[in-house]
VEXDREN-2710 file (C-alpha; in Angstrom, 1 decimal):
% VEXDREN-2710
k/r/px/py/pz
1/UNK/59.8/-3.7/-5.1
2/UNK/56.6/-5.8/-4.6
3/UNK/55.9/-3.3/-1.8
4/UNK/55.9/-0.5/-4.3
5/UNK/54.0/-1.9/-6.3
6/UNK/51.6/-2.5/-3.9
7/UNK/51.1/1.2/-2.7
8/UNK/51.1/2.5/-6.2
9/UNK/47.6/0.0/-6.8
10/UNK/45.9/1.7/-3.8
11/UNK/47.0/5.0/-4.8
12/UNK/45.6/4.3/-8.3
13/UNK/42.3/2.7/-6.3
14/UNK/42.2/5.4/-4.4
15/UNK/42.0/7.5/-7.4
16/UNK/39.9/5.7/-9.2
17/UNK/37.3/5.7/-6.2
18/UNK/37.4/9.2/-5.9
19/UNK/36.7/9.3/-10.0
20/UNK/33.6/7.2/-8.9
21/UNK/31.9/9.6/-6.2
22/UNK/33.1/12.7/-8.4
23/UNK/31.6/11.1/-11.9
24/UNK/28.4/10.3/-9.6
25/UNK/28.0/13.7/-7.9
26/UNK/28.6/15.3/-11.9
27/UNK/26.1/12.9/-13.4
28/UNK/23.2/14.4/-10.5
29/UNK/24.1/17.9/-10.9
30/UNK/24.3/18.2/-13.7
31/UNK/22.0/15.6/-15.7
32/UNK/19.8/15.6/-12.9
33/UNK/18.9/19.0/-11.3
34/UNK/21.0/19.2/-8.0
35/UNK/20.6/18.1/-4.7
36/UNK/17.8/18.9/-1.7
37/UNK/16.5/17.5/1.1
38/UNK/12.6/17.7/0.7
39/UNK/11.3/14.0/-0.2
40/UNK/11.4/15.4/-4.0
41/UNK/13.3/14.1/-7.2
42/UNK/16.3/15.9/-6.0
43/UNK/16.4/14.4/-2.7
44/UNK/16.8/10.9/-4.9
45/UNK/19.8/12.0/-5.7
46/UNK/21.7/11.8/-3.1
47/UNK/21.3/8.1/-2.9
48/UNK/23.2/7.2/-6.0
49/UNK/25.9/9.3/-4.2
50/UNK/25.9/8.3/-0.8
51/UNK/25.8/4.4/-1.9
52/UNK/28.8/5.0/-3.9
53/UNK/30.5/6.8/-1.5
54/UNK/29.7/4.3/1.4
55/UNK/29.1/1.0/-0.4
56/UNK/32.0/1.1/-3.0
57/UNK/35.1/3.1/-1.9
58/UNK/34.4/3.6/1.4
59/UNK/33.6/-0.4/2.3
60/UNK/37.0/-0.7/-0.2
61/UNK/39.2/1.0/1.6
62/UNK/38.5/-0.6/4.5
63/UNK/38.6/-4.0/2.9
64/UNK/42.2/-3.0/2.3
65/UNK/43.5/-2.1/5.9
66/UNK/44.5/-5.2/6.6
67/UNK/46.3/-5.9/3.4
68/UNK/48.9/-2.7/4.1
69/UNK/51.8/-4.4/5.4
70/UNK/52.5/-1.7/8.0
71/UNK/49.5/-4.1/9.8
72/UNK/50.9/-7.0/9.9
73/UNK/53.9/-5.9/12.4
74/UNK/53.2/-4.0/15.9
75/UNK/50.0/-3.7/18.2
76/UNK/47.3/-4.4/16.1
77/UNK/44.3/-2.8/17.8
78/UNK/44.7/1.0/15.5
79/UNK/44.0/-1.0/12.8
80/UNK/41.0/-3.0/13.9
81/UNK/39.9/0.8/15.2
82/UNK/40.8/1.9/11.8
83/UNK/38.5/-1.1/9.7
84/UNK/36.1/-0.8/12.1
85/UNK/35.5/3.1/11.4
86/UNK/35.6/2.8/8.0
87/UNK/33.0/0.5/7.4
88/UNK/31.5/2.1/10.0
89/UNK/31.2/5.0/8.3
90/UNK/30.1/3.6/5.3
91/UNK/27.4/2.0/7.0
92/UNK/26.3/5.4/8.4
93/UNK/26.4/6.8/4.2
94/UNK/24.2/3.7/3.4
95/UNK/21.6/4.5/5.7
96/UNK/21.1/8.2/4.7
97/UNK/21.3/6.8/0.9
98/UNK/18.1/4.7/1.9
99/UNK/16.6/7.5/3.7
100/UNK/16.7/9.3/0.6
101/UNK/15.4/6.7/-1.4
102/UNK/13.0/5.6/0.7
103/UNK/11.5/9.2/1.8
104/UNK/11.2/9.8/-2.1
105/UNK/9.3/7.0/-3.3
106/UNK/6.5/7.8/0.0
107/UNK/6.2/11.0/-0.8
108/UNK/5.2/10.5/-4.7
109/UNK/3.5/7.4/-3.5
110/UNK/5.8/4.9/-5.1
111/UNK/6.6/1.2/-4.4
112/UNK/9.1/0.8/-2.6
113/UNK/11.5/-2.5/-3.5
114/UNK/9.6/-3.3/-6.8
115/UNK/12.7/-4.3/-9.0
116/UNK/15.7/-6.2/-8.8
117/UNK/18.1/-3.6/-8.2
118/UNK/15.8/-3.1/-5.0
119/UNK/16.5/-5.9/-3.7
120/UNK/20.0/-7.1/-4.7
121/UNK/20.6/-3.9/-2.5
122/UNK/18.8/-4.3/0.1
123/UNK/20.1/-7.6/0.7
124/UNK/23.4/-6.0/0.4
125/UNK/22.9/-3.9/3.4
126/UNK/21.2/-6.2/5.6
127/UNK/24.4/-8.9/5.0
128/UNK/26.9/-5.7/5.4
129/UNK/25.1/-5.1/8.8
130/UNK/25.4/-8.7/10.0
131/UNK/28.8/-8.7/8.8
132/UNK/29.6/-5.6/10.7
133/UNK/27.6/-6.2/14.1
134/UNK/29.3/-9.9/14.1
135/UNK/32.5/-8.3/12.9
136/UNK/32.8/-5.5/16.0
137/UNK/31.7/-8.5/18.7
138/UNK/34.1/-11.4/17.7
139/UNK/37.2/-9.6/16.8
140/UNK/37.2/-6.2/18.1
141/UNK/35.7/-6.9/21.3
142/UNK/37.9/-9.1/23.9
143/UNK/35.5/-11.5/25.5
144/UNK/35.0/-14.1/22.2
145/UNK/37.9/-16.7/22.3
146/UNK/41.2/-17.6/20.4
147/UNK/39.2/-21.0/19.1
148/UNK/36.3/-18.8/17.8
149/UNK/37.9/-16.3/16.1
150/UNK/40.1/-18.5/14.4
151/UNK/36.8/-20.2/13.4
152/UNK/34.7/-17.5/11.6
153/UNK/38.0/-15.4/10.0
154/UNK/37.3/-17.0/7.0
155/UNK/33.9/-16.2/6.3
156/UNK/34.6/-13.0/7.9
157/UNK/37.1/-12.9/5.0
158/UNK/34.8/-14.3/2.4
159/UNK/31.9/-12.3/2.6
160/UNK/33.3/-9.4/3.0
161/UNK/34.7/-9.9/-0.6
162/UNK/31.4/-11.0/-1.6
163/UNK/29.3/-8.3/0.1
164/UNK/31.7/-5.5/-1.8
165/UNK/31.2/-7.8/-5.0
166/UNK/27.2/-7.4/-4.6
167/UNK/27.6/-3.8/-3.9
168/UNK/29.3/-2.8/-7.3
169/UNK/26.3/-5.4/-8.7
170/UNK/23.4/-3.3/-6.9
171/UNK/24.9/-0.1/-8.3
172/UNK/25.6/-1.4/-11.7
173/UNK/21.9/-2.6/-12.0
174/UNK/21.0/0.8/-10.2
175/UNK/22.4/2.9/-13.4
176/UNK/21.1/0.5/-15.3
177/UNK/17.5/0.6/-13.9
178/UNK/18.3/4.4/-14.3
179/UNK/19.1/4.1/-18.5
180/UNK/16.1/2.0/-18.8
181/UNK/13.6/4.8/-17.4
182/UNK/15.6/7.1/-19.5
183/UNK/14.4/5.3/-22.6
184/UNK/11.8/7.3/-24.8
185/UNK/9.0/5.1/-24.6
186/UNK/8.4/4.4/-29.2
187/UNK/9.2/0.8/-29.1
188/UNK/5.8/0.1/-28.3
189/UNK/3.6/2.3/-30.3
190/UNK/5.5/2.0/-33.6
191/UNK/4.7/-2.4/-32.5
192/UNK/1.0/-1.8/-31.9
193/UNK/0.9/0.5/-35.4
194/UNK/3.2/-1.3/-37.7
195/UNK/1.1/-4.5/-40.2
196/UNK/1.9/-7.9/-39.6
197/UNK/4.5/-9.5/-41.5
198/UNK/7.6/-7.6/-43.6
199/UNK/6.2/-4.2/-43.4
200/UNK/5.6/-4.5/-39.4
201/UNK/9.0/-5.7/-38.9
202/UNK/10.5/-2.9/-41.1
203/UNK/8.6/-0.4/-38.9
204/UNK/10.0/-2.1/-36.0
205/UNK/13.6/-1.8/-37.1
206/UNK/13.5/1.6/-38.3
207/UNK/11.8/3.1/-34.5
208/UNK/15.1/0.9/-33.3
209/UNK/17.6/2.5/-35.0
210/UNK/15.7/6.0/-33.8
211/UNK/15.4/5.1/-30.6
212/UNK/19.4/4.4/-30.5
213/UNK/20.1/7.7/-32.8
214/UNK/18.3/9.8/-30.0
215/UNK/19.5/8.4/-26.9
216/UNK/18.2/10.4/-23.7
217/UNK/21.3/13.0/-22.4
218/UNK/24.0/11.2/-20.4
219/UNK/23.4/8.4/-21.7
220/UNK/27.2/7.8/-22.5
221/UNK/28.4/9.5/-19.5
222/UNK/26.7/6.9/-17.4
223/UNK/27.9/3.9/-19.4
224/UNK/30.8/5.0/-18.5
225/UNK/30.8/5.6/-14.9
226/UNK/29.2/2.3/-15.4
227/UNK/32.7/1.0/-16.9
228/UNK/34.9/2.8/-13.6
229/UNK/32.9/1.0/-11.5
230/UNK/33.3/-1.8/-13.2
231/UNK/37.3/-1.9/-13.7
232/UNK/37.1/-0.7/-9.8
233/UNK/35.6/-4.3/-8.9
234/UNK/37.8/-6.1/-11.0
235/UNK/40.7/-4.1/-9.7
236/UNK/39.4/-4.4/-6.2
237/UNK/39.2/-8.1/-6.4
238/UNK/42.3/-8.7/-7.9
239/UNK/44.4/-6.6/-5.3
240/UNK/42.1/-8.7/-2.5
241/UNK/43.2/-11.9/-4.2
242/UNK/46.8/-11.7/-4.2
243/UNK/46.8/-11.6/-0.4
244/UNK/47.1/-14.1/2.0
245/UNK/44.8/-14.8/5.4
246/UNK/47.2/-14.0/7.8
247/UNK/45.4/-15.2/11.1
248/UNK/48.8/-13.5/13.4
249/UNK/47.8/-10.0/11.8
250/UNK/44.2/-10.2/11.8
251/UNK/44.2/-11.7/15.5
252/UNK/46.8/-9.2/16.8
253/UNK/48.7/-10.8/19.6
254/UNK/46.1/-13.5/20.8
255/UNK/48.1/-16.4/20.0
256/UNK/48.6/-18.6/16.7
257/UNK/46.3/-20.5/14.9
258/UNK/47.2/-23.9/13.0
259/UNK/49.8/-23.1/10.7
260/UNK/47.5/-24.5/7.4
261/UNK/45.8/-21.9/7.5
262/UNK/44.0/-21.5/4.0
263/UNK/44.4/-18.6/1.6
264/UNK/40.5/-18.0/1.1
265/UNK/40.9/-15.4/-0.8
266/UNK/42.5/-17.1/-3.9
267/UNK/40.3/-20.5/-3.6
268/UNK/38.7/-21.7/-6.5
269/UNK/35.5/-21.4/-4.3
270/UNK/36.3/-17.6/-4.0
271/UNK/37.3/-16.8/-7.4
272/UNK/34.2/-18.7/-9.1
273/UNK/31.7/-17.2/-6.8
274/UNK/33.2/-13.7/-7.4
275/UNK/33.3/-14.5/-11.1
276/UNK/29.5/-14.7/-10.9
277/UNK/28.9/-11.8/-9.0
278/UNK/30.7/-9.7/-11.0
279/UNK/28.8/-11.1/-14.1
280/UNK/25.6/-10.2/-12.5
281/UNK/26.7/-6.5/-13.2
282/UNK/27.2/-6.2/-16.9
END
């Protein structure tokens, strides 16, 4: 029964990660012109896309390979080739995401990195790399030993949690940053013209209550692609935490390590630090 149960969450967060790319893809075509690749506004968009797609479901579903109990009996090498792909492939979506990005802001001669959604995802991708590169030589290559890899599973463990909790951050705060340049920029004309004192603060209130009546288009839509991402974390997360480190499954066949092994994943350590991550989205 708990197996069941267990398959029908992945098939929901399945679903619900294909809602994500689909609701992304929608909100650029739609809201947004389209897609090209020519350095313009429409190359931009595929990085909202291609993050999404690499960063969030892709880098899930490979969180989750090793949490399918088919991997915990039999040769365990198709599923290291399997979580290795998989992020793999994400990492290959991030990396056109930034080329899009990135291409975009020098050809219209913008800054690059000049807010905090810059670099909360940038340092997402440079701790995914490490965490990938260090990931493919300890435990999918043979030389490293039994000692070692027993050693680094649980930070290998940990921050990949961690690194998927500052990815749904980066593209929260990315939407966000997004809303905020959607904003019709009153606020500070009706300031600079409204009289000091009760008058002033009446004109001030009444170009709020405007500037909320005319909200730029989408503006709901992506408050709530906001909200799937959102409820994918926390779902994410929770699925993640009811799991145990199994070293035997995760080592496939190298030997045993000591049998207190700890369950990193439901720490207090863990679940506080994800706590705060996940609060740095809202």
């Amino acid at each position: 029964m708990a197996a069941g149960w267990f398959y029908l969450t992945c098939l929901a967060l399945g679903s619900l990660g294909s809602l994500c790319i689909f609701f992304t893809i929608y909100w650029m075509q739609y809201w947004r012109g389209g897609f090209a690749w020519d350095s313009s506004i429409f190359m931009f968009n595929w990085h909202p896309v291609l993050m999404v797609a690499g960063m969030v479901v892709l880098y899930g579903a490979a969180s989750l390979v090793y949490r399918l109990p088919q991997s915990w009996v039999g040769p365990k090498l198709p599923w290291k080739l399997l979580h290795a792909a998989l992020h793999l492939m994400a990492f290959i979506l991030t990396v056109l995401g930034l080329v899009a990005v990135f291409n975009f802001h020098n050809h219209g001669h913008i800054s690059n990195l000049y807010s905090l959604h810059s670099w909360l995802g940038i340092t997402t991708v440079f701790l995914f790399s490490c965490q990938w590169f260090l990931g493919f030589a300890i435990f999918l290559l043979p030389w490293a030993s039994l000692w070692l890899r027993c050693l680094l599973k649980p930070i290998h463990v940990f921050f990949g949690a961690s690194i998927l909790s500052l990815a749904i951050a980066s593209v929260i705060s990315g939407i966000n940053e997004k809303l905020f340049f959607s904003f019709p920029c009153c606020m500070m004309g009706s300031k600079q013209e409204g009289a000091p004192g009760a008058v002033g603060d009446a004109v001030v209130l009444q170009s709020e209550a405007r500037l909320y009546l005319g909200l730029p288009p989408g503006f709901s839509y992506r408050l709530y692609l906001g909200s799937v991402l959102k409820f994918h974390l926390a779902s994410m997360l929770g699925l993640l935490s009811q799991s145990t480190c199994c070293p035997s499954a995760f080592l496939g066949g190298f030997g045993f390590c000591t049998p207190s092994w700890p369950q990193c994943l439901s720490s207090p350590i863990y679940t506080r630090a994800s706590s705060w991550l996940f609060l740095l989205s809202v």
